[in-house]
C-alpha positions as MATLAB code, in Angstrom:
seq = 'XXXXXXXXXXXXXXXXXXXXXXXXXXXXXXXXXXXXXXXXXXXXXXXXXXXXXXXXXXXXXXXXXXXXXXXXXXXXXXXXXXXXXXXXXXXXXXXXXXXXXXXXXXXXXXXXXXXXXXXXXXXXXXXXXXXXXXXXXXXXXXXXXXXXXXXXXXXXXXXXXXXXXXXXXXXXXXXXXXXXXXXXXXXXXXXXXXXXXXXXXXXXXXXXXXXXXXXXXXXXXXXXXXXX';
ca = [
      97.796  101.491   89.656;
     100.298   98.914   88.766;
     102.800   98.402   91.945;
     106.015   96.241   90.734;
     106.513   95.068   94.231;
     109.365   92.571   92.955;
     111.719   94.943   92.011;
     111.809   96.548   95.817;
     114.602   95.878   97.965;
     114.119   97.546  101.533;
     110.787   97.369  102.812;
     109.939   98.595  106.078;
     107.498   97.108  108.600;
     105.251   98.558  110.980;
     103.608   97.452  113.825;
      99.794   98.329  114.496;
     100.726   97.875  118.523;
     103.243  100.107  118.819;
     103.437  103.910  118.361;
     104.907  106.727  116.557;
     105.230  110.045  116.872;
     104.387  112.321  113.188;
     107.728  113.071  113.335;
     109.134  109.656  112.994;
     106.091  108.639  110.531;
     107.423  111.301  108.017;
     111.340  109.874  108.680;
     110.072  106.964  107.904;
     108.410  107.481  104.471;
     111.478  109.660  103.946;
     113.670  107.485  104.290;
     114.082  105.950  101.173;
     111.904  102.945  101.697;
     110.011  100.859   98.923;
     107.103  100.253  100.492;
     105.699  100.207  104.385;
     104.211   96.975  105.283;
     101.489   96.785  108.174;
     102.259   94.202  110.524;
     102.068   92.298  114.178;
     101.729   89.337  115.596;
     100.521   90.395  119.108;
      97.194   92.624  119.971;
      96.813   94.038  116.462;
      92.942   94.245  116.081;
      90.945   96.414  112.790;
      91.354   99.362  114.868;
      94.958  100.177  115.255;
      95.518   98.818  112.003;
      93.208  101.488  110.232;
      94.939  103.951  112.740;
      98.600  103.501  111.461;
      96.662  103.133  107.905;
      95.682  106.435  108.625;
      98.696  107.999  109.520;
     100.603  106.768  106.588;
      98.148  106.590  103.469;
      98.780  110.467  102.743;
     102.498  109.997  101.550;
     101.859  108.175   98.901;
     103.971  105.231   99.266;
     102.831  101.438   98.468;
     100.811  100.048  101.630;
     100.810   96.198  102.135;
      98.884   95.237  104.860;
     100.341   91.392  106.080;
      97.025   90.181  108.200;
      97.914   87.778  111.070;
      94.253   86.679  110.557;
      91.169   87.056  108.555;
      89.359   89.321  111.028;
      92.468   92.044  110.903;
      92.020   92.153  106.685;
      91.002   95.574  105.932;
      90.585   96.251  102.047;
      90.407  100.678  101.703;
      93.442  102.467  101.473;
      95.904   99.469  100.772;
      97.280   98.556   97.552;
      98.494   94.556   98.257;
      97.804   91.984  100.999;
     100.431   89.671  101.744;
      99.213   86.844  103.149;
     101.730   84.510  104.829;
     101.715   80.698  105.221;
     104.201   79.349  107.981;
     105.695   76.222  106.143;
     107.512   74.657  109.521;
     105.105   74.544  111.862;
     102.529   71.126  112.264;
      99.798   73.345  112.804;
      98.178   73.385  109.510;
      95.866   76.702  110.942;
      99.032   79.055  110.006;
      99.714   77.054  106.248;
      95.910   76.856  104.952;
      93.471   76.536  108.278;
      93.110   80.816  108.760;
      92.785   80.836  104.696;
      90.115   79.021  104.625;
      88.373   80.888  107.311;
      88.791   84.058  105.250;
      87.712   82.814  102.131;
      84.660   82.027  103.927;
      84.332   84.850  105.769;
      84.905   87.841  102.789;
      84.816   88.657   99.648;
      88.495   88.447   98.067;
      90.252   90.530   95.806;
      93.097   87.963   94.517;
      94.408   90.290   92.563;
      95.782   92.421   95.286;
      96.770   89.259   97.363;
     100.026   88.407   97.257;
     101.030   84.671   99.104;
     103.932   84.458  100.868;
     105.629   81.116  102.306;
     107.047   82.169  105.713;
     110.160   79.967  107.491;
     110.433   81.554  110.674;
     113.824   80.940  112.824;
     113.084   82.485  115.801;
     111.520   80.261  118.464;
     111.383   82.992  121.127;
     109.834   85.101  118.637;
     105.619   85.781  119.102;
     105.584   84.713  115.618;
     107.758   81.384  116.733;
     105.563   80.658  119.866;
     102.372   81.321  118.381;
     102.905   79.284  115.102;
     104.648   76.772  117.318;
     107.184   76.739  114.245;
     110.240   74.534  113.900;
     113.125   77.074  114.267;
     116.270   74.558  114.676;
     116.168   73.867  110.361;
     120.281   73.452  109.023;
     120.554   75.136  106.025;
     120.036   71.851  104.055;
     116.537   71.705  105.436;
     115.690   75.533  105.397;
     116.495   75.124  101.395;
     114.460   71.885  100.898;
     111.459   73.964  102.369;
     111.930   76.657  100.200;
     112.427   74.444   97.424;
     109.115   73.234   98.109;
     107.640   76.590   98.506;
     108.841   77.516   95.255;
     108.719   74.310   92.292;
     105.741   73.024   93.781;
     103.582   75.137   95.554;
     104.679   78.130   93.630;
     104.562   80.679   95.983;
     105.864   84.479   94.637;
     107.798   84.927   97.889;
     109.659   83.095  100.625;
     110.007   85.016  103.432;
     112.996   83.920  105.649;
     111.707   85.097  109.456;
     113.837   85.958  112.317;
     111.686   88.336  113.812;
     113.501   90.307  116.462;
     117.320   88.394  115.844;
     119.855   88.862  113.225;
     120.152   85.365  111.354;
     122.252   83.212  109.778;
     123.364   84.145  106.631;
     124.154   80.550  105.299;
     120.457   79.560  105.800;
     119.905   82.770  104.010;
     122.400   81.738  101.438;
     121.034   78.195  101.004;
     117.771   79.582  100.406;
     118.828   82.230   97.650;
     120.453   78.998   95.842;
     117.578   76.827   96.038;
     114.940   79.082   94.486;
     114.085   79.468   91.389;
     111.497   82.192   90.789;
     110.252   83.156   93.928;
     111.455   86.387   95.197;
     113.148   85.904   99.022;
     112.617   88.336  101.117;
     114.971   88.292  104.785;
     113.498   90.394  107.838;
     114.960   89.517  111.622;
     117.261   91.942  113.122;
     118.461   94.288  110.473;
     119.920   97.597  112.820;
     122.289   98.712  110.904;
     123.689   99.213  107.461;
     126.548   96.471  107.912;
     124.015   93.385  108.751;
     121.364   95.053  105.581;
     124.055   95.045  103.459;
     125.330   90.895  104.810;
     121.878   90.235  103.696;
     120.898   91.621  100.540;
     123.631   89.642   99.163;
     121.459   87.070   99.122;
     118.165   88.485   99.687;
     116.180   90.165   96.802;
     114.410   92.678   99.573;
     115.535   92.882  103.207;
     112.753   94.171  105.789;
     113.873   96.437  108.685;
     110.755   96.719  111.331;
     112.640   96.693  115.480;
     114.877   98.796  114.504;
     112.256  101.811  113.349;
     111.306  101.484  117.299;
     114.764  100.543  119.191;
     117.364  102.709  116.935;
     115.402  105.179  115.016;
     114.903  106.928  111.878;
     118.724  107.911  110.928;
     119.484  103.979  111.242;
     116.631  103.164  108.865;
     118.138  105.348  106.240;
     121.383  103.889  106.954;
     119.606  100.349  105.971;
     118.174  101.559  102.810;
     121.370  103.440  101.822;
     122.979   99.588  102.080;
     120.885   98.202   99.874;
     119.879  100.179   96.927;
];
């Protein structure tokens, strides 16, 4: 099955860590939503990841799984991998180093993987601290990395990363007018339909994960009703 995952614009994000009830699993694929995208920084292992797997796959929606590493890459049940690099952070493990690790380790089906250059802007993020990424970027230098993300390294999507804060929409901006084909996708503190709608102006797809957990399933819809 063909999935035109550039024409989404709300995707929501769930963590393997945390917990939901069936209840709030069928809000969620309810809800409007594009796609669900499987994803954590922090104690998400092949186990809890096949257990949200298995709570969702039944409704039918597109699955991404977004590995944090090569040993959390499960292949059954999901229709894409996204499979970020961290551009600003000097720790060339999180741009090629766990890559290489999985191209070593498994077989890969590239046509299912999907590469994503991350810029995460949150340094008290887990994503921040453990990519030890270089949050403090104007939005001069936020566009010259997506710039390079997109005319040379050609990367489908640049992911602007706030994990856990609302951001700055003129970084967000400046990113939108650098590109040139990649699709941007925004996700960092998106809890209600006011700060979804601030960014899809310049995002193609916003991502809503915290607020799933913090402010529930009638403020998801409100973020999907903002955007589409």
């Amino acid at each position: 099955m063909h999935i035109n995952w550039k024409s989404w614009t709300h995707v929501t994000k769930l963590d393997p860590e945390k917990h939901l009830s069936p209840e709030q699993i069928r809000g969620v694929v309810t809800s409007g939503t594009d796609a669900l995208m499987l994803s954590g920084t922090l104690n998400v292992t092949r186990e809890n990841t096949k257990e949200l797997l298995h709570q969702v796959a039944e409704y039918g929606l597109p699955l991404v799984l977004e590995p944090a590493g090569p040993e959390v890459v499960i292949r059954d049940g999901i229709d894409l991998l996204f499979v970020p690099s961290v551009l600003n952070t000097r720790n060339v493990e999180w741009i090629v180093g766990k890559h290489t690790q999985w191209v070593l380790q498994q077989e890969i089906e590239w046509d299912r993987v999907v590469p994503e250059a991350y810029i995460v802007l949150n340094p008290n993020s887990s994503v921040g601290k453990v990519t030890a990424a270089q949050c403090t970027l104007s939005p001069k230098e936020a566009a010259a990395f997506a710039t390079v993300a997109d005319r040379y390294f050609h990367f489908p999507i640049v992911y602007i990363e706030y994990s856990g804060m609302y951001g700055d929409p003129a970084i967000v901006r400046a990113v939108c007018e650098a590109l040139d084909t990649s699709v941007l996708y925004y996700g960092g503190g998106i809890d209600s339909p006011e700060k979804a709608a601030e960014m899809a102006r310049f995002a193609d797809t916003i991502v809503v994960g915290n607020a799933v957990y913090e402010k529930g399933i009638d403020v998801l819809r409100a973020t999907v009703r903002a955007v589409i």
